[in-house]
N, C-alpha and C positions, 0 to 999 in steps of 0.2 A: 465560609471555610471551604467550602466543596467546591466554587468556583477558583479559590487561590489557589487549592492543592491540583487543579487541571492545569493552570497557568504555570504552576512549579513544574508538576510534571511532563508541560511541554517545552519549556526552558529547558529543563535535565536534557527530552529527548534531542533537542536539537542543536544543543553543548555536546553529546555524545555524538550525532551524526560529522560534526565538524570534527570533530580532534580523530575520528575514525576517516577521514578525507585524511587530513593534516597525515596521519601514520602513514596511510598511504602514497601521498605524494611524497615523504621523507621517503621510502621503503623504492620506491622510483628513482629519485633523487640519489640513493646509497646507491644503485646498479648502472647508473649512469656515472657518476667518479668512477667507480669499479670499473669500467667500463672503457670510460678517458685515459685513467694510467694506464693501464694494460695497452693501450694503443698508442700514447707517447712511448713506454719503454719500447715497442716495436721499432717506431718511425724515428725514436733516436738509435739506435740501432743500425737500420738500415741507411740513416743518411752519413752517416760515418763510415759504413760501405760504398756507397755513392762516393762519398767525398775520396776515397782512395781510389776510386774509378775515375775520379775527375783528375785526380794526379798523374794514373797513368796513360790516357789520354795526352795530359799536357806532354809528358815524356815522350810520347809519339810523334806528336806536332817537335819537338826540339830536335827529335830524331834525324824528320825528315829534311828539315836545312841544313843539315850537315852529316850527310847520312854516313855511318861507318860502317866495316865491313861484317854483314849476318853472325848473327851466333843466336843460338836456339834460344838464350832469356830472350828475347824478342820477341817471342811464340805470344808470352803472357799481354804482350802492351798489346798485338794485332788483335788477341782474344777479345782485351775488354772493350774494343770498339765493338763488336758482335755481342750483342745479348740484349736483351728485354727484363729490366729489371722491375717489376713491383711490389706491391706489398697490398698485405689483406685484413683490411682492418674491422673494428665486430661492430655495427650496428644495430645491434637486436634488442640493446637497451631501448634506444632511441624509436627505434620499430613500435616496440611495447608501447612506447608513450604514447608515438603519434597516431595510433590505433585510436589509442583511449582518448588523446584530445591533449596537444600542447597548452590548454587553457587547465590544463589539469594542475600548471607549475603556478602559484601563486604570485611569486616573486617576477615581477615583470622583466627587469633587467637581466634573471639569470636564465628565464625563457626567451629572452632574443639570443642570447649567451648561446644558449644547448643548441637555436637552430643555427645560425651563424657556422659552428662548429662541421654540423651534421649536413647542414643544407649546403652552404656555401664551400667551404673548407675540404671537405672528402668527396665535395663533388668535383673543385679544380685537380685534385690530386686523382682522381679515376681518369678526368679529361687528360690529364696530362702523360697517364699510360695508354691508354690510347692513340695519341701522335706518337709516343716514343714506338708502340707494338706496329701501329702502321708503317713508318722508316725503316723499322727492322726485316717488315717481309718487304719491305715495296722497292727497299733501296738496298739495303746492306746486304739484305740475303742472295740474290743475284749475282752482286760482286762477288762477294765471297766463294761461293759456291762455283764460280769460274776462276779464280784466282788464289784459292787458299786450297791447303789439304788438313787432315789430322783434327779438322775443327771443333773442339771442346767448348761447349757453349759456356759464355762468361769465362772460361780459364784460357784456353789458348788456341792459335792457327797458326799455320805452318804457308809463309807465301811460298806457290808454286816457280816464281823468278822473282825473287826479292829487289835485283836492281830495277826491274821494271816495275816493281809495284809501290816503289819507295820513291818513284821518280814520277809516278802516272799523277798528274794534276785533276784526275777526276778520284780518286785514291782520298787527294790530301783535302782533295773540297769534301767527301763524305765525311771525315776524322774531323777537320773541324766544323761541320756541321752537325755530327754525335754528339761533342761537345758542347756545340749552343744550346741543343734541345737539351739534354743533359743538364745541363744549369736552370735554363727555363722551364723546365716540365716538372723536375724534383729537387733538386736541392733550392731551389723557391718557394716552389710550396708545401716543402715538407718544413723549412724552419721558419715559414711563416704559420703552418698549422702549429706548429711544439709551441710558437709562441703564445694560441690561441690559447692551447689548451692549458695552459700553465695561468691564464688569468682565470679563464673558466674554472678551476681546480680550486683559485684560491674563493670564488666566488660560491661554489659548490661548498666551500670548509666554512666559511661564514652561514650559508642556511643550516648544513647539517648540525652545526654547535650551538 
């Protein structure tokens, strides 16, 4: 009897250590979704900002094949060629984890999941503010800053001789090269990440349940 009630007793203890992990990794698991939506509703958000940037850009490029004559809404299309847009997104769930050990997630599928996300995903998307912030001081800010006046970052600029800057072929190559980086830097990898996370989410709502 005194040997079964140790045997009992260390089953109890070690049914208790487990379901005391198990809380915890769920308790990890909750701050991590919490964590995932809050930064899709950001990054949809912002890419639908993006996406109207990319429209008026396009408006620009149409502009300058058939350029008509200046009037100040113009101001707003030269502006959004000028600016560095990013976004800030909360890793501190994911921080948490990997402190304590991704081996911490049981479910194997949904820890490639979380790093994929964190590792892979908002690291193309940091990469890709970085090319856009480098173009911004290395290329556009030069031009500008000898060619524009009035300039309101992201809203508007004022060209100093509009028919020369509407016609300048080193102009129309910056515009649509804001453009390409533009589409490749963010609106790629930002509705490639919303896709990420929207399977991880559903993945994330299967463990929690």
């Amino acid at each position: 009897l005194i040997v079964v009630g140790i045997l009992v007793a260390l089953g109890i203890s070690d049914w208790y250590d487990r379901y005391i992990d198990r809380q915890d990794e769920l308790a990890l698991l909750a701050e991590i979704r919490s964590a995932v939506q809050l930064d899709q509703a950001t990054l949809t958000l912002k890419l639908a900002e993006i996406r109207g940037v990319e429209r008026q850009i396009e408006q620009l490029l149409d502009l300058v094949e058939n350029p008509p004559p200046y009037q100040p809404s113009m101001d707003a299309l030269f502006g959004a060629v000028y600016a560095v847009r990013t976004v800030v997104l909360n890793t501190a769930a994911y921080d948490t984890l990997s402190s304590i050990g991704l081996q911490r997630i049981s479910n194997e599928s949904l820890r490639l999941a979380i790093a994929q996300l964190y590792d892979t995903q908002y690291e193309k998307i940091i990469g890709g503010h970085d090319v856009d912030s480098q173009a911004i001081l290395n290329l556009f800010r030069p031009y500008f800053m000898e060619n524009f006046s009035r300039i309101r970052f992201k809203v508007s600029a004022t060209p100093l001789d509009y028919q020369r800057t509407i016609h300048d072929p080193y102009f129309i190559n910056l515009v649509d090269y804001r453009l390409q980086i533009l589409r490749s830097n963010q609106l790629s990898s930002y509705t490639e990440t919303i896709e990420v996370m929207d399977a991880l989410l559903g993945l994330l709502d299967r463990e929690l349940n």
